[in-house]
N, C-alpha and C positions, 0 to 999 in steps of 0.2 A: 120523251117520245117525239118524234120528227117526222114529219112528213117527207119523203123521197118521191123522186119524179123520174120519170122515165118514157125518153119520148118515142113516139114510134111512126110510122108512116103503114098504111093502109098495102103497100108491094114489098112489105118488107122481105129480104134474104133470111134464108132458114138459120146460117150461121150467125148474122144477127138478130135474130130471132133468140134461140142460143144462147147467147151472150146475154140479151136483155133478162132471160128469163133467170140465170145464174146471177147474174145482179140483182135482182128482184127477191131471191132466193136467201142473200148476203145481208139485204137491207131488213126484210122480217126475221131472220136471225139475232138481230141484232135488237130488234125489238120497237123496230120503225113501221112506220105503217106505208105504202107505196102507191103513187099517185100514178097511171099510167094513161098518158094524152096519147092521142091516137090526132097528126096533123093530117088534114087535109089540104092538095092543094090542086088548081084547075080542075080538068076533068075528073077528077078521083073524087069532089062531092059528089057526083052520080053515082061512083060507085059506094054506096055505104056498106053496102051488104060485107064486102069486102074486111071494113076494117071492123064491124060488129064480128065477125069470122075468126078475127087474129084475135079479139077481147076475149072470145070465148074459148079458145086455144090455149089463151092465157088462162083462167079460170082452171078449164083442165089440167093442165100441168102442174100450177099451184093447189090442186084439191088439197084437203086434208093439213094445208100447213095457213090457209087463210080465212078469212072470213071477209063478208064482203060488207064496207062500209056504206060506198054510191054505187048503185048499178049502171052502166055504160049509159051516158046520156049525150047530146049532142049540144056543145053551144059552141056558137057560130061557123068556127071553118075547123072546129075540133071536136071528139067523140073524148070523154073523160070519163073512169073509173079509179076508184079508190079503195084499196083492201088493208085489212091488217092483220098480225100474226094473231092466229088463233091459239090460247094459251088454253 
């Protein structure tokens, strides 16, 4: 089992949006667990709310194929969570 990463920005576009989630989809398939950083950069540490927004988008969409390993947490200029395939 592997750790997978998948980075994301806080404005993210819907279609990469999308994508990251169909990757994330591939990697617990496969029986990887998926690390998903959320960067911050200048004025978008004010927005947190934002990227806390998109983790939880995430969570929805992956219902029922994950479990969660770290709940969204923040160190330094990055928000991180970690899931893996629920067997």
């Amino acid at each position: 089992m592997e750790i997978k990463e998948l980075k994301l920005r806080p404005m993210i576009d819907t279609h990469d949006y999308e994508v990251k989630i169909k990757q994330a989809k591939k990697f617990l398939s496969q029986g990887n667990k998926v690390k998903f950083t959320m960067r911050y950069k200048g004025r978008e540490m004010n927005a947190n709310d934002m990227g806390k927004e998109v983790l939880n988008n995430i969570l929805e969409d992956l219902e029922g194929l994950i479990k969660i390993d770290s709940e969204p947490k923040m160190e330094g200029r990055q928000m991180m969570m970690i899931v893996s395939p629920e067997k």
